[in-house]
N, C-alpha and C positions, 0 to 999 in steps of 0.2 A: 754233278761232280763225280769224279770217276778214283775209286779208291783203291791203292797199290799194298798188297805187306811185301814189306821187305825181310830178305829170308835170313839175313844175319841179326838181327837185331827183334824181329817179332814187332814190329810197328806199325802201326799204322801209317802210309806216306799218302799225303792229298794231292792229287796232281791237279790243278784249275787249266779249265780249256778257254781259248780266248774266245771272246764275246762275236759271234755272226755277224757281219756289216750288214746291210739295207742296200737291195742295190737300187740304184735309181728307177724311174719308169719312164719309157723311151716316150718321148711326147708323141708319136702317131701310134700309140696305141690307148689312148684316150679317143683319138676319133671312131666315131663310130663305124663299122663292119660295112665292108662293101658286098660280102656273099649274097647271093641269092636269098638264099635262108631268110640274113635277115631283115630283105626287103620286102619278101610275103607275109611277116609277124605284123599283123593287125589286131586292135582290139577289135571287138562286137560292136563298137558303139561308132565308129570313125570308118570314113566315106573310104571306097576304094584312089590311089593317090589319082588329082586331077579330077575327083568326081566331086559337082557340087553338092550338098544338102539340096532335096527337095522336098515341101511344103508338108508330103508324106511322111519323111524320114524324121521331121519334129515332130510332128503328130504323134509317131510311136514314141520317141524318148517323153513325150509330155502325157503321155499315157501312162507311161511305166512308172514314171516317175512320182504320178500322183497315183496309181495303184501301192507303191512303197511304201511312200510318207503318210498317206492317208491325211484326212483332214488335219490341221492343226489349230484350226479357228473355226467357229461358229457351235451349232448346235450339234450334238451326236447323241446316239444311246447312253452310250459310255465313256468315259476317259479312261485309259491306260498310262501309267507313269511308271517310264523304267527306271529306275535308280541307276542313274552312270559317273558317279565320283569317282575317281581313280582305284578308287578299295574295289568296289561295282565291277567294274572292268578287267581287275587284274583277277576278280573269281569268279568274271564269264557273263558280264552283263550284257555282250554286244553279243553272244552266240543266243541269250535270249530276246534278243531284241527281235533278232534275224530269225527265230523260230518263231517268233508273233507275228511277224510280217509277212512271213511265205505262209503259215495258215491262215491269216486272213484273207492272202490274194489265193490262194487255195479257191477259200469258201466264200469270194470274192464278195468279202465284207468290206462297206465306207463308210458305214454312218458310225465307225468308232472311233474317238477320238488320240491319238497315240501320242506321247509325249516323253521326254526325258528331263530329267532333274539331275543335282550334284547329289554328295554324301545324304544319306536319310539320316547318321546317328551310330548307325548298327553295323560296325562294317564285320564283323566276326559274323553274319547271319546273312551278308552277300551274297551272291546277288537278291535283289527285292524289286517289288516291284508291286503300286497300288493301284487298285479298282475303284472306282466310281461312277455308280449309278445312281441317275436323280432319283433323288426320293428316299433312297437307303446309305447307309454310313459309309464311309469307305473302311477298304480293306487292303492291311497290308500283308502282304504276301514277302516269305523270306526261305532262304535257299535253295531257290531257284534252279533250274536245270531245262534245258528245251523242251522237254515232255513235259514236267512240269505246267510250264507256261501254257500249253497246248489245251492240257487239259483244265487249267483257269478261264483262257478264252471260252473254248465250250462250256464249262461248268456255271461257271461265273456271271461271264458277260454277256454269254448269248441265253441260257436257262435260268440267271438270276440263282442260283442257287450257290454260296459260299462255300469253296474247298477248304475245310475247315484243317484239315490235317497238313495243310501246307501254309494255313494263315496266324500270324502272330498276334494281329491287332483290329478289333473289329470298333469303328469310331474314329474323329478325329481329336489329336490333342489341342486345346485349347491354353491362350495365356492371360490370363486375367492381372 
């Protein structure tokens, strides 16, 4: 709102400006771009146009793909459990997800088990994320960060030795 004094009177005067219309969207510019440009935007993962997938080209996506995800079933060293409930996520559980999974394909680790779960309980102490080694208790790990994470994988899961200044809870809770 745009405001006027008026010089006889010392008032204030409110002048309202009319409302901006919406102009329509011409239907050919929904279709998609006929440039150059943006017919050489390719992802990494999709064949050049006309070219089929060969037997190679899954071979690498199914390689990659299970160097990412890592095991999710059977037996491993360890289980990892990212906590990803929406609390998780909104204070950065997927950028720790993606920091345990590039150093493990790093240090091209697979016999660890990686996993994610909903809310833990704690969402003021997001991101979290628990360890479990056979034989010893688990541990949950809270306020996370990708360095963080990094140095649990090392500390933790590959040396067995518990990052104690970044762990909340050593044990599991039980309900009787």
């Amino acid at each position: 709102m745009v405001q006027k004094k008026s010089s006889a009177k010392n008032k204030k005067k409110v002048v309202k400006k009319a409302p901006v219309k919406a102009k329509p969207i011409p239907v050919n510019a929904l279709k998609k771009p006929s440039s150059k440009k943006a017919a050489t935007r390719k992802t990494a993962a999709a064949p050049a146009p006309g070219k089929k997938l060969t037997i190679q080209d899954l071979a690498k996506v199914r390689d990659a793909t299970r160097a990412l995800l890592t095991i999710r079933e059977g037996q491993g060293r360890a289980k990892v459990t990212i906590h990803m409930g929406t609390c998780g996520i909104a204070a950065g559980a997927r950028e720790v997800m993606d920091a345990l999974l590039d150093e493990m394909q790093k240090r091209k680790i697979k016999d660890v088990i990686v996993t994610t779960s909903g809310c833990a309980g704690l969402c003021s102490r997001e991101p979290m994320a628990t360890i479990e080694i056979a034989g010893n208790p688990p541990v949950k790990y809270v306020d996370l960060n990708s360095q963080k994470i990094r140095k649990i994988l090392v500390d933790h899961v590959l040396d067995e030795r518990v990052v104690m200044e970044y762990a909340l809870a050593v044990g599991c809770e039980t309900l009787y």
